[in-house]
C-alpha positions as protocol buffer text, in pm:
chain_id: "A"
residue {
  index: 1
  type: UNK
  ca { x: 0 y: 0 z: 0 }
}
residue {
  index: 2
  type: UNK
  ca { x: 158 y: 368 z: -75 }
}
residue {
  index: 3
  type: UNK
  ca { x: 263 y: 593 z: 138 }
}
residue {
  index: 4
  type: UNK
  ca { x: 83 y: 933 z: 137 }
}
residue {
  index: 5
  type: UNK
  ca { x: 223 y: 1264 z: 257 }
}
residue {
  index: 6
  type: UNK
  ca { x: 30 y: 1531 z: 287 }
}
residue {
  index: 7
  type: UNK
  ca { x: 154 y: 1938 z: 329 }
}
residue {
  index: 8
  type: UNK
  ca { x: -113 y: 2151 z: 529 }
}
residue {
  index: 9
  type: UNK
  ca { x: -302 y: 2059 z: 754 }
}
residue {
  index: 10
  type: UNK
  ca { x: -616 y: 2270 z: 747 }
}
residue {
  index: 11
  type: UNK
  ca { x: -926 y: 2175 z: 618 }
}
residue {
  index: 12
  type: UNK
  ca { x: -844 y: 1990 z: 319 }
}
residue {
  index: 13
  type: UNK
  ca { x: -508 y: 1832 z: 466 }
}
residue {
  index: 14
  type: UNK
  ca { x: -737 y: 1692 z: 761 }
}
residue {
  index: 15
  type: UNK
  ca { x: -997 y: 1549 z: 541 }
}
residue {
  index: 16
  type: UNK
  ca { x: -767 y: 1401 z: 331 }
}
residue {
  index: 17
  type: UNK
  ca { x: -574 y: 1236 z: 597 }
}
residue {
  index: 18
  type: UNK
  ca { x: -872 y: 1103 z: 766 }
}
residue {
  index: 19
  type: UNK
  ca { x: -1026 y: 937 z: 442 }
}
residue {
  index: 20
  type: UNK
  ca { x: -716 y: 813 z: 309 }
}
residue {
  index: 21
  type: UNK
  ca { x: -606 y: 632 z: 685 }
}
residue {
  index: 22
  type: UNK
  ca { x: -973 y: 507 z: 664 }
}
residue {
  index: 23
  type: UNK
  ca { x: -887 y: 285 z: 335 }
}
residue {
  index: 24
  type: UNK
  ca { x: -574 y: 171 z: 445 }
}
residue {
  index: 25
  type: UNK
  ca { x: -306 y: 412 z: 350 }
}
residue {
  index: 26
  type: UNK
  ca { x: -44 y: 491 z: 562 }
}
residue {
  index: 27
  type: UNK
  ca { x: -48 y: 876 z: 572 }
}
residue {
  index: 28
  type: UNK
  ca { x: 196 y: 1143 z: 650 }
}
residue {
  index: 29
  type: UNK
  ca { x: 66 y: 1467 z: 790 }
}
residue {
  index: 30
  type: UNK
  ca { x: 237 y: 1779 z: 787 }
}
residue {
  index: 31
  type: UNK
  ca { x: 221 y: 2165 z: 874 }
}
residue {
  index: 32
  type: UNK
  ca { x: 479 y: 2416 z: 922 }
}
residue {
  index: 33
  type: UNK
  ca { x: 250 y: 2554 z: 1225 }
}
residue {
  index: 34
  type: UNK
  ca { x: 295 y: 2358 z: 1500 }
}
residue {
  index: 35
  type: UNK
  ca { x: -119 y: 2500 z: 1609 }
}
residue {
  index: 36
  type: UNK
  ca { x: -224 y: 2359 z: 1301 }
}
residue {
  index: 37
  type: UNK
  ca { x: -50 y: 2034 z: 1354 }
}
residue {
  index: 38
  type: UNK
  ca { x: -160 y: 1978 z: 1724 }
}
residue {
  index: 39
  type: UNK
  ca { x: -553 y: 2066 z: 1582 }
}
residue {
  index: 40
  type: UNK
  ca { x: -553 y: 1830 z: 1301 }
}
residue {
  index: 41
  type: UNK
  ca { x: -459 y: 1530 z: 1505 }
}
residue {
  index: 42
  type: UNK
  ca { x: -701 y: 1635 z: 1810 }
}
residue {
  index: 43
  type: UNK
  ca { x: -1005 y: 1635 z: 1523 }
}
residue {
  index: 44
  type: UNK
  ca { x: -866 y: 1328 z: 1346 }
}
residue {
  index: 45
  type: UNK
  ca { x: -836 y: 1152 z: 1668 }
}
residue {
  index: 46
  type: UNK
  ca { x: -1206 y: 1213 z: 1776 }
}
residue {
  index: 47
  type: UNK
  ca { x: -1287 y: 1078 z: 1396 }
}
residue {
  index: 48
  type: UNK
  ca { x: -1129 y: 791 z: 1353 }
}
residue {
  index: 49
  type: UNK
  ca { x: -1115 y: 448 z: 1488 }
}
residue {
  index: 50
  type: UNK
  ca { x: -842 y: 429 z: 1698 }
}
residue {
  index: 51
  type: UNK
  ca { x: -694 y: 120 z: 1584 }
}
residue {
  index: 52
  type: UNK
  ca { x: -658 y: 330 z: 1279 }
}
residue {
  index: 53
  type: UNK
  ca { x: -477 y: 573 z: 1411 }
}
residue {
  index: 54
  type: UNK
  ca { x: -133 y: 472 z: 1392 }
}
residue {
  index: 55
  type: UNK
  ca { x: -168 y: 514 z: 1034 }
}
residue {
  index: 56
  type: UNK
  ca { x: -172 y: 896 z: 1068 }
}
residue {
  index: 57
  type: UNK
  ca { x: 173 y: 1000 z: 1163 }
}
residue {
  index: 58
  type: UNK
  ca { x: 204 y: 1404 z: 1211 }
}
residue {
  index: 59
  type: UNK
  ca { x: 536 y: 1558 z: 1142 }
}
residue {
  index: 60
  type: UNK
  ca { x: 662 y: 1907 z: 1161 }
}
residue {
  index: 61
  type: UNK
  ca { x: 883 y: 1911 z: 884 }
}
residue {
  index: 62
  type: UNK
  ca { x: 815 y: 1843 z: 478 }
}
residue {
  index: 63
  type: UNK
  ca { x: 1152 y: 1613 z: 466 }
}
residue {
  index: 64
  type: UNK
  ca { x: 1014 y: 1402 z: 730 }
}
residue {
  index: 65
  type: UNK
  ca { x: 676 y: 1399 z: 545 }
}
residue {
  index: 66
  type: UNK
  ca { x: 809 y: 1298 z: 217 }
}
residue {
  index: 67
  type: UNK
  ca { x: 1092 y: 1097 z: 298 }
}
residue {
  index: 68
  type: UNK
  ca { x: 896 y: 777 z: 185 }
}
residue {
  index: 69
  type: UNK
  ca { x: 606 y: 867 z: 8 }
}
residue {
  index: 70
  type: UNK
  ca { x: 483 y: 738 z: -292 }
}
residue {
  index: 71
  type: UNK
  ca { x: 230 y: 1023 z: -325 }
}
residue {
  index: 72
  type: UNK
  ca { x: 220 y: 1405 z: -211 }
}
residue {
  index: 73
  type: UNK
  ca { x: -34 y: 1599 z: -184 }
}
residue {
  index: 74
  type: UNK
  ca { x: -7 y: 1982 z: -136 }
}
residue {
  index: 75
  type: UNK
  ca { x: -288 y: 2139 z: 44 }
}
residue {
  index: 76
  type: UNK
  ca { x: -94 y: 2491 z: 9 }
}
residue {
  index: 77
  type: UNK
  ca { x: -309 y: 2776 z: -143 }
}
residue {
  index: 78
  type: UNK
  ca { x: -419 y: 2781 z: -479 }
}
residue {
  index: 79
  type: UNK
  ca { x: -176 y: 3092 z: -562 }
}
residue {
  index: 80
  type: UNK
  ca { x: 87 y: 3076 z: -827 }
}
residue {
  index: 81
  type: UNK
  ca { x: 375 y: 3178 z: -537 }
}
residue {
  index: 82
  type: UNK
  ca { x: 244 y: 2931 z: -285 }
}
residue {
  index: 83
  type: UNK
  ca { x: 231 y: 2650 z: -522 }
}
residue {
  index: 84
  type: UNK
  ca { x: 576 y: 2692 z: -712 }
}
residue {
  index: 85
  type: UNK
  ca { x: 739 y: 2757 z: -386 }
}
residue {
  index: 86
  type: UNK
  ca { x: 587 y: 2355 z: -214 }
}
residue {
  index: 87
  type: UNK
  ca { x: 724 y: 2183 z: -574 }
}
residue {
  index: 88
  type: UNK
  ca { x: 1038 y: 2362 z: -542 }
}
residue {
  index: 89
  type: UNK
  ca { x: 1073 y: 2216 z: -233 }
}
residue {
  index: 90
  type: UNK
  ca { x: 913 y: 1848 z: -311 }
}
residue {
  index: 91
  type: UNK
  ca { x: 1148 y: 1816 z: -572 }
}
residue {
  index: 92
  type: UNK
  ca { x: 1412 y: 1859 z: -378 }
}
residue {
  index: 93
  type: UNK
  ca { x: 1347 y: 1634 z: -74 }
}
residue {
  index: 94
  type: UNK
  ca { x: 1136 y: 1351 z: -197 }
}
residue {
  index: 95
  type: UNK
  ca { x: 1266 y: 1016 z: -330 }
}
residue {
  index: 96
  type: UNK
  ca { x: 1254 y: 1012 z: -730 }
}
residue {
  index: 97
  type: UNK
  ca { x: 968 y: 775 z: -748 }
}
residue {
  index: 98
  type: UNK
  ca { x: 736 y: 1034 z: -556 }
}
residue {
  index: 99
  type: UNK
  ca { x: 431 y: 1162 z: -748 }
}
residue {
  index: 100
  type: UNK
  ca { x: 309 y: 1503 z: -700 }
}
residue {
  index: 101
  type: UNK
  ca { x: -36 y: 1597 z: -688 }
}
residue {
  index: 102
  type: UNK
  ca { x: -163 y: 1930 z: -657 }
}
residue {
  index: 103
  type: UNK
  ca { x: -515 y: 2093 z: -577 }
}
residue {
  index: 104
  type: UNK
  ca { x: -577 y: 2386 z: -837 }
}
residue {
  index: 105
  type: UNK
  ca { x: -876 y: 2509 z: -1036 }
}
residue {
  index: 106
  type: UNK
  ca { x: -711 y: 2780 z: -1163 }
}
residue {
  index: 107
  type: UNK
  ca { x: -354 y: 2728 z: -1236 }
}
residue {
  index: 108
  type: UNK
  ca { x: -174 y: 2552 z: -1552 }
}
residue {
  index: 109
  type: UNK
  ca { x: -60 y: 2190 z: -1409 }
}
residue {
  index: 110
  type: UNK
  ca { x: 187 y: 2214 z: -1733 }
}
residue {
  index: 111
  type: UNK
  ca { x: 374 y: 2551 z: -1629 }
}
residue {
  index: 112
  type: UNK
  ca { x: 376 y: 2358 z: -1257 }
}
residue {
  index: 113
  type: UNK
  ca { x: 527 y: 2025 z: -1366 }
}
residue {
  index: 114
  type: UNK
  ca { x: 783 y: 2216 z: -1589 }
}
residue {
  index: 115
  type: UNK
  ca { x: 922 y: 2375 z: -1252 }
}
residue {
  index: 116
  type: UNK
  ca { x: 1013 y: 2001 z: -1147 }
}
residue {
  index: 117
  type: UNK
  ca { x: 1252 y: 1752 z: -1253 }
}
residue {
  index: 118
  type: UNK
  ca { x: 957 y: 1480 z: -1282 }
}
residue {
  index: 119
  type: UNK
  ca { x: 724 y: 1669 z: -1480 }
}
residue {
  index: 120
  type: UNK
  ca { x: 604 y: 1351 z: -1586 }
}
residue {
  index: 121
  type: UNK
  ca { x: 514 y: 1260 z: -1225 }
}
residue {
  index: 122
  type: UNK
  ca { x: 273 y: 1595 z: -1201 }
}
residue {
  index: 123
  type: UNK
  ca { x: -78 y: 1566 z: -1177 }
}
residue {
  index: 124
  type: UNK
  ca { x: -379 y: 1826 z: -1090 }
}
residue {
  index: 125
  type: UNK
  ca { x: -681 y: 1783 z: -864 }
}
residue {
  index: 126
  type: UNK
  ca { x: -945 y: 1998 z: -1002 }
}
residue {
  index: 127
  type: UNK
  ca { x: -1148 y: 2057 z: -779 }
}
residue {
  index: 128
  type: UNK
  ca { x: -1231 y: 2326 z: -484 }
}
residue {
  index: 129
  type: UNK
  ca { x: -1151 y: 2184 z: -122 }
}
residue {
  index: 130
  type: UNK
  ca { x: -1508 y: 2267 z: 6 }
}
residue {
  index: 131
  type: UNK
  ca { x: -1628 y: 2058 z: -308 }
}
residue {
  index: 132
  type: UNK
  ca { x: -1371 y: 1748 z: -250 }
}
residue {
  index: 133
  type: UNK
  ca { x: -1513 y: 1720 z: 164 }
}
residue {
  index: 134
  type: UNK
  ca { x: -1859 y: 1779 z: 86 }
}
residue {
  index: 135
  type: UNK
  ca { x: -2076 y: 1465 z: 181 }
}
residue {
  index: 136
  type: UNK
  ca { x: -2223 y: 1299 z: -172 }
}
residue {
  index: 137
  type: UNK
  ca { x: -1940 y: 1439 z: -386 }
}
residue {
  index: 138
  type: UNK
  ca { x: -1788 y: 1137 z: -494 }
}
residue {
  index: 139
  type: UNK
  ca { x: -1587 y: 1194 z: -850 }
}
residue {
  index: 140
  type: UNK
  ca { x: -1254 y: 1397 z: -912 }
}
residue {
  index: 141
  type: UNK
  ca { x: -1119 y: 1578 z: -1182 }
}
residue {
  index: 142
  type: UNK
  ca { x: -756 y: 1500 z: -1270 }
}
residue {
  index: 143
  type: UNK
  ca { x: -582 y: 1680 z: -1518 }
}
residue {
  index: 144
  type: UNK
  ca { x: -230 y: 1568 z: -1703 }
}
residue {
  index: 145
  type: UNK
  ca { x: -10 y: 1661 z: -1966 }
}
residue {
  index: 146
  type: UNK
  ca { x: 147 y: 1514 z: -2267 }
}
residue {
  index: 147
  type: UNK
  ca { x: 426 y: 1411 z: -2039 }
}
residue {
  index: 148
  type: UNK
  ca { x: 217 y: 1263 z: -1749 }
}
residue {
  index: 149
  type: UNK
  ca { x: 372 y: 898 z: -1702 }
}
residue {
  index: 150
  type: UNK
  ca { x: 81 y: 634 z: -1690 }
}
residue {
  index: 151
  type: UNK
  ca { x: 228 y: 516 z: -1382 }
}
residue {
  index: 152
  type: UNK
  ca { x: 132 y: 851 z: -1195 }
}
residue {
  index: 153
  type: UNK
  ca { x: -218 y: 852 z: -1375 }
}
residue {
  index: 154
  type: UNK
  ca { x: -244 y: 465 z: -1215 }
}
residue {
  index: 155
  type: UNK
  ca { x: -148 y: 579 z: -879 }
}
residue {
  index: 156
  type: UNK
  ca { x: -328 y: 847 z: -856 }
}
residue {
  index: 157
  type: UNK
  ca { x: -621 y: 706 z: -1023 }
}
residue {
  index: 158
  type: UNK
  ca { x: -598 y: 434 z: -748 }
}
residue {
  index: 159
  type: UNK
  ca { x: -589 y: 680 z: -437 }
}
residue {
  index: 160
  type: UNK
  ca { x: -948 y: 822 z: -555 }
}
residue {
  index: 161
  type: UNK
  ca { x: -1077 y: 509 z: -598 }
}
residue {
  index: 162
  type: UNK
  ca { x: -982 y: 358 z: -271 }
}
residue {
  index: 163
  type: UNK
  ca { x: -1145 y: 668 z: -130 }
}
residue {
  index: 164
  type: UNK
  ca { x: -1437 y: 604 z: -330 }
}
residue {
  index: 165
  type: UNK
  ca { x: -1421 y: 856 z: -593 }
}
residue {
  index: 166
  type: UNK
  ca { x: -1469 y: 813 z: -949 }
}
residue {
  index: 167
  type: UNK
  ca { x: -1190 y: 960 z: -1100 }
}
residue {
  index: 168
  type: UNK
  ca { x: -1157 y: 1115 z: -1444 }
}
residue {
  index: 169
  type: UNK
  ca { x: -858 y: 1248 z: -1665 }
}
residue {
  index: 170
  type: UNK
  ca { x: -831 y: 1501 z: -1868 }
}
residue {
  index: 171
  type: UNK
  ca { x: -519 y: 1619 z: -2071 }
}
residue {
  index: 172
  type: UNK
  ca { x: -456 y: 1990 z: -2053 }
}
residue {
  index: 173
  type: UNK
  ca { x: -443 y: 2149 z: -2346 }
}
residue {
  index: 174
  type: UNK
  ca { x: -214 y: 2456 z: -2479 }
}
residue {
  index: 175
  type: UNK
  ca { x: -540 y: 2722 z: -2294 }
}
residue {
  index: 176
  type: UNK
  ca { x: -503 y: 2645 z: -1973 }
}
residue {
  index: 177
  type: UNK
  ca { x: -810 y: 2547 z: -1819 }
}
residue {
  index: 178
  type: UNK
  ca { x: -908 y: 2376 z: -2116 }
}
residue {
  index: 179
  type: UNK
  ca { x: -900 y: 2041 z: -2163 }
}
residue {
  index: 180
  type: UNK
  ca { x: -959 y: 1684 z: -2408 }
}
residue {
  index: 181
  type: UNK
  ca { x: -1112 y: 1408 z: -2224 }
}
residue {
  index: 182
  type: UNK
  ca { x: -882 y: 1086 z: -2165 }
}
């Protein structure tokens, strides 16, 4: 089963966390504020079933986090800065078989996997946070590019699903935002 790290641990981070240590995954959580930290694992702890709660580690920094992960997820905000900035960093401290996947609606998952040396392990989530938690939403937007490796679209693919979500790809085209179903 993967290992899943996962930066910020607000809303989204939390959620994510919880739902992925519920289907098995051994999960990595991580904030840079301590506050934040010590909150998500007080509300995870009152969710979940305790004997599943050794699968939620929380760690303070992003190297401990993504030492052995097969997949990040960045739960930074959905600003250009913010989300350069986390792959800058990913790139440089996770093992070269990590995949990265990032939550944007607005930004060009291209021009983001081009800042990495594994653009082909780059993948969006499309899709707002408040959308992704609500109860009843159960399918998830991916979106590649032309150099998205199959084996990221298969792990990723295979997260969602184990969280039961229907997943579906779509290649970005050259307009960002636009898009050719897979």
């Amino acid at each position: 089963m993967p290992t899943i790290a996962i930066i910020g641990a607000g809303p989204l981070g939390r959620w994510l966390a919880l739902e992925a240590a519920r289907a098995g995954f051994t999960v990595l959580l991580e904030d840079v504020m301590p506050r934040n930290l010590h909150h998500a694992e007080e509300l995870i702890r009152l969710e979940i079933n305790l004997s599943l709660l050794p699968a939620v580690r929380f760690v303070s920094t992003i190297e401990d986090a993504v030492r052995h992960a097969d997949l990040v997820i960045d739960c930074v905000p959905d600003e250009l800065e913010s989300k350069l900035e986390i792959l800058w960093l990913l790139d440089r401290m996770a093992p070269p078989h990590t995949v990265f996947a990032t939550p944007t609606t607005r930004l060009s998952i291209e021009d983001l996997a081009n800042c990495t040396y594994r653009p082909e392990k780059c993948i969006a989530i499309v899709a707002e946070a408040r959308a992704l938690c609500a109860a009843g939403t159960r399918q998830v937007l991916l979106r590649t590019t032309h150099r998205t490796a199959p084996e990221t679209v298969a792990l990723v693919g295979e997260f969602w699903r184990r969280l039961n979500f229907q997943p579906t790809f779509e290649r970005e085209s050259e307009e960002q935002g636009t898009g050719s179903r897979e």
